[in-house]
Structures are given as structure tokens and as C-alpha cells.
N, C-alpha and C positions, 0 to 999 in steps of 0.2 A: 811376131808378125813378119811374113817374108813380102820381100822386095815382086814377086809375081801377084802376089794379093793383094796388091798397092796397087799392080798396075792394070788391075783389072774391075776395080770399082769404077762405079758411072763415076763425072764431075761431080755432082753433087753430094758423095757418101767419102769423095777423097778430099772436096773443101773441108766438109764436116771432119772430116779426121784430122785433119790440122789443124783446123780449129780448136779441137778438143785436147791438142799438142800446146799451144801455147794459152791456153787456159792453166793447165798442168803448172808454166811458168807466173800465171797471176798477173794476166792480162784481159783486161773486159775485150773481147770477141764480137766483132759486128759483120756482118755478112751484108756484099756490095750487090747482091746479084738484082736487088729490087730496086735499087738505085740507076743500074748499071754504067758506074765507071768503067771507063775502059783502062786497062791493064792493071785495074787493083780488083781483087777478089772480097780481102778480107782486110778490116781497120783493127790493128791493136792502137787499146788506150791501157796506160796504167798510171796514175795521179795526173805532170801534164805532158806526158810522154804518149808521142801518137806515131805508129809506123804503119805502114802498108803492107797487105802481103799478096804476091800472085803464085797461085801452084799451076803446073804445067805436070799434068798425068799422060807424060813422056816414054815410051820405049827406048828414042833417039837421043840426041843431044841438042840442049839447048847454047845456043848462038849469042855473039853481041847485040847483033841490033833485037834483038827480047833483053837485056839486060838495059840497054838506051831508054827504053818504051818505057821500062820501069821508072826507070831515072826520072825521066820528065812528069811518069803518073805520080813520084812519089814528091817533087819538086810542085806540082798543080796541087795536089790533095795540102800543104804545105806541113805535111809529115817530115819527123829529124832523119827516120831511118826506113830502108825498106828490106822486104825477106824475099828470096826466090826460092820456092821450095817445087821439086819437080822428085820423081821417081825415075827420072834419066839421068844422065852425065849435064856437065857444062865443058864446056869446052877453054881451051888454055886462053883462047884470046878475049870469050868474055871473063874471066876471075884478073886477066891483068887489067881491063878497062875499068872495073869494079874493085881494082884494090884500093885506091885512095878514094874511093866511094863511102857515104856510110849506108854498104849493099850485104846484106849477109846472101851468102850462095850457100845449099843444101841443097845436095845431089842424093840420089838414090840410098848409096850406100850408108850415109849420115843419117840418112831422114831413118832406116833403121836402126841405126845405134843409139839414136836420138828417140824411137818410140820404144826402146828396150829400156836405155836409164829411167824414162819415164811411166815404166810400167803400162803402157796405153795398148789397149787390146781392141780390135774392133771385127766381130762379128753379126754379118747383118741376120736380124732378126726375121724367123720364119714364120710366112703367113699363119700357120696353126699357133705359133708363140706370141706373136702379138694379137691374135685374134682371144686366147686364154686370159691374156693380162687385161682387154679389154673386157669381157666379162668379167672378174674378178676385180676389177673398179666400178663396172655397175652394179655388181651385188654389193657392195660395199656402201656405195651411193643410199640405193636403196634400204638396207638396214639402219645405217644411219640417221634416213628420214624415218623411218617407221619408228624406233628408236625415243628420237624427235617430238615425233607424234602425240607418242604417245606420253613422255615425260610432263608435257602441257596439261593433257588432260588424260588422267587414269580410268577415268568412266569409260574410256573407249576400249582399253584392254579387255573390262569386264563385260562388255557388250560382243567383244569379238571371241571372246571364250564362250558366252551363252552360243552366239551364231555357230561357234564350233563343233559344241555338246549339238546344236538343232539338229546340226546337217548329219553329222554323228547318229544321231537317234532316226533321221528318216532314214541312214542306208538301212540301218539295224530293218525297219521295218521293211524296208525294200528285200533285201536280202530273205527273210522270216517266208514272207511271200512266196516269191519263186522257190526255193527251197524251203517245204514246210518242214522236213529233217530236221536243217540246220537251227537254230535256236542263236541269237544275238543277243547276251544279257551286258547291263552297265552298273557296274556297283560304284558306288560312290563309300568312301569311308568316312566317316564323319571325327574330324582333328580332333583327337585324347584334350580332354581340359584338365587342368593340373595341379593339384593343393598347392595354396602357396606353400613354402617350409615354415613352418612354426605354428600357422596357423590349426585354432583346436579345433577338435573333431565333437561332432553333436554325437550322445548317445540319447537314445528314447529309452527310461529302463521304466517298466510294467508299474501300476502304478495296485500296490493288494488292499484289499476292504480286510477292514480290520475284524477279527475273530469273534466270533458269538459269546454274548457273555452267560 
């Protein structure tokens, strides 16, 4: 992941990536946007450990008074710790306002090295690719119902293979028609039945009248 493809996601596809970053770490992930707190994005919880986090999808540098804002949203939300996570700088004088804070700062370069350790890749999905995976969950849906269906009651199979063989046999005749040429024939083979093993075999042997005396 480079630091220009960071900075070029909407809000919403760059919360989701951090989000998806401390997930990684084994933190339940809640998203504030329906809520709408002001200067927390996102709630880690992990047992009863609760922090805040605000991302800032920065080119520039982020300032003290945005580290303040934090402070007091992560002091109101009565969270132990908060994160700032941006794809820009911070600046010298907010990380000293924020050292005897419990504030973690992640700047740009970090939030890379941090989505490398963690293996986290994020490619947004293309309209034709999420449009494939949703068909291929409807057929899915679908077989599974029929599936379904038919497991309940097996007379339906056998009704939908006669309908088969029907429709089967009208093209045959539709076909015959327009083309009196062509010929549409259906053989059916009828399933071999099978001695059982061991079982004896009948012979018929002639039965002779006995010789003239």
C-alpha cells in the first residue's frame, strides 16, 4: 500500500481501512458516523478496554488544537485512550502536547509500515467484480432453494423431469414440422436388471413321450 493511495480514498473507504487495521490488532470496531460524534470516527472495544479513534485524510499537517479536540472527545466519550491516525504529518508541537497524553499519533509514514506488518491490502472493488460476486450469490441462493425443494418432496423432481421430457418432445415435433428433412428421434434405454450372484438359473429341458412298444 503507498502513502498516495491513502490519500486519495473518499472518507468513507479510508475510515474503513483503519478500521480493518485495528481489527488486525483484536478490537471490536464500531463506526461513529450514524451516531455522529464530533471528533471520534471510530470506538475500539476490546474486553473493557474502550479508545477513540479520528482519521484525518491529510495531505498537510495536522495541528494541536485537532489533538485538544481529541482530547476532550476522547475524555466525553469516557474512553482510557485515543488514536489519531491521518495520512499527513503532525507537527512537533502537537506530539509534545500529546506526550504525557494517553494519545497515540500515526502519521503518514507509520500508518504504512503499520498496514505492511499487518499485511492489509485495500483494493476497491470494480463495478463488473462486485456486480459478478453478486450474481454468483444469487445462483447460489437459488440452487440451494431448488435443492431445498426438492429434498421435502421428491415427486416434484419426477414431475419436473416428465415437464422436461413434455416440452422436449413438443420442440422434437415443432422442429419435424418446419423441417420435414430433419427427423427428431428420443430413445430411452431401459436400466439392465441384474441376476443377483448366486442366484439359480431356470432351465426348461423338453419333456420326450416315451418310445412305442
Amino acid at each position: 500500500m503507498r502513502l498516495r493511495k491513502l490519500q486519495r480514498m473518499d472518507p468513507v473507504e479510508f475510515e474503513n481501512y483503519v478500521g480493518g487495521l485495528f481489527r488486525r490488532l483484536g478490537y471490536r470496531v464500531e463506526g461513529t458516523r450514524a451516531s455522529g460524534d464530533e471528533g471520534v470516527d471510530l470506538v475500539l472495544r476490546r474486553g473493557r478496554r474502550t479508545a477513540v479513534v479520528q482519521v484525518k485524510r491529510y495531505q498537510g499537517s495536522v495541528g494541536q488544537p485537532v489533538i485538544r479536540d481529541l482530547y476532550g472527545a476522547m475524555m466525553h466519550a469516557g474512553a482510557s485512550e485515543a488514536y489519531l491516525v491521518t495520512t499527513g504529518s503532525i507537527t512537533r508541537a502537537a506530539r509534545r502536547w500529546a506526550a504525557d497524553k494517553p494519545i497515540h499519533l500515526i502519521d503518514g509514514h507509520r500508518l504504512i509500515e503499520w498496514s505492511r506488518t499487518n499485511r492489509l491490502n485495500y483494493d476497491k472493488p470494480s463495478a463488473l467484480t462486485s456486480n459478478k460476486r453478486q450474481l454468483q450469490y444469487f445462483i447460489g441462493l437459488v440452487a440451494l432453494a431448488v435443492v431445498a425443494v426438492y429434498a421435502v418432496n421428491p415427486q416434484r423432481l419426477v414431475r419436473l423431469q416428465e415437464n422436461v421430457q413434455a416440452v422436449l418432445s413438443n420442440l422434437g415435433q415443432v422442429a419435424a414440422t418446419a423441417t420435414p428433412t430433419a427427423t427428431v428421434t428420443s430413445t430411452i434405454t431401459p436400466m439392465p436388471v441384474e441376476t443377483p450372484t448366486g442366484a439359480p438359473s431356470l432351465r426348461l429341458t423338453p419333456v420326450q413321450s416315451p418310445p412305442p412298444r
